[in-house]
N, C-alpha and C positions, 0 to 999 in steps of 0.2 A: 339688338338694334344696331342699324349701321350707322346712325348719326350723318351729320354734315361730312365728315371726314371720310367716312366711309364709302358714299355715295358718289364720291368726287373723284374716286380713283378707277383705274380702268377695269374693265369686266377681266380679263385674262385670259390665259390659252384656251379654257374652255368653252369657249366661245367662240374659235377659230379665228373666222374672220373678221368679226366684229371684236377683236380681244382688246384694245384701244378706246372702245366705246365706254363711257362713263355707265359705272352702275345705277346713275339716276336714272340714266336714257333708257337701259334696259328696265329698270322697273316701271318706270313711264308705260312702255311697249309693252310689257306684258299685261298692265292695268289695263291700257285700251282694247288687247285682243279679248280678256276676261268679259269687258263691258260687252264686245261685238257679239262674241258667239253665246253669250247667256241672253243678249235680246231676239237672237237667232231661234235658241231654244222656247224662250217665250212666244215668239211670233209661233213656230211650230205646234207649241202648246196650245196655243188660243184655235187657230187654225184645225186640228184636231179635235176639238170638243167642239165649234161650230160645226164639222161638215158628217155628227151624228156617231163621231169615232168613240164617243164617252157614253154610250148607250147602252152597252158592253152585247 
């Protein structure tokens, strides 16, 4: 775990541009892209068994 400490420090060169950017922010950012494209998939999902795709 990264702890308080941990979080608060910069992401690094790996990161290129953003290498500055606080590891919270980047974990922030990558939590919301998870949340987007898994409700994307769900929307997908649901959309697919409504329009007869689950019929086989």
């Amino acid at each position: 775990m990264l702890g308080e400490e941990g979080l608060a420090r910069p992401c690094g060169p790996a990161e290129g541009p953003f290498a500055d950017v606080l590891l919270a922010t980047l974990v922030r950012h990558i939590n919301q892209e998870v949340i987007h494209h898994l409700a994307e998939v769900c929307l997908l999902r649901d959309l697919y068994l409504h329009t007869g795709g689950g019929d086989g």
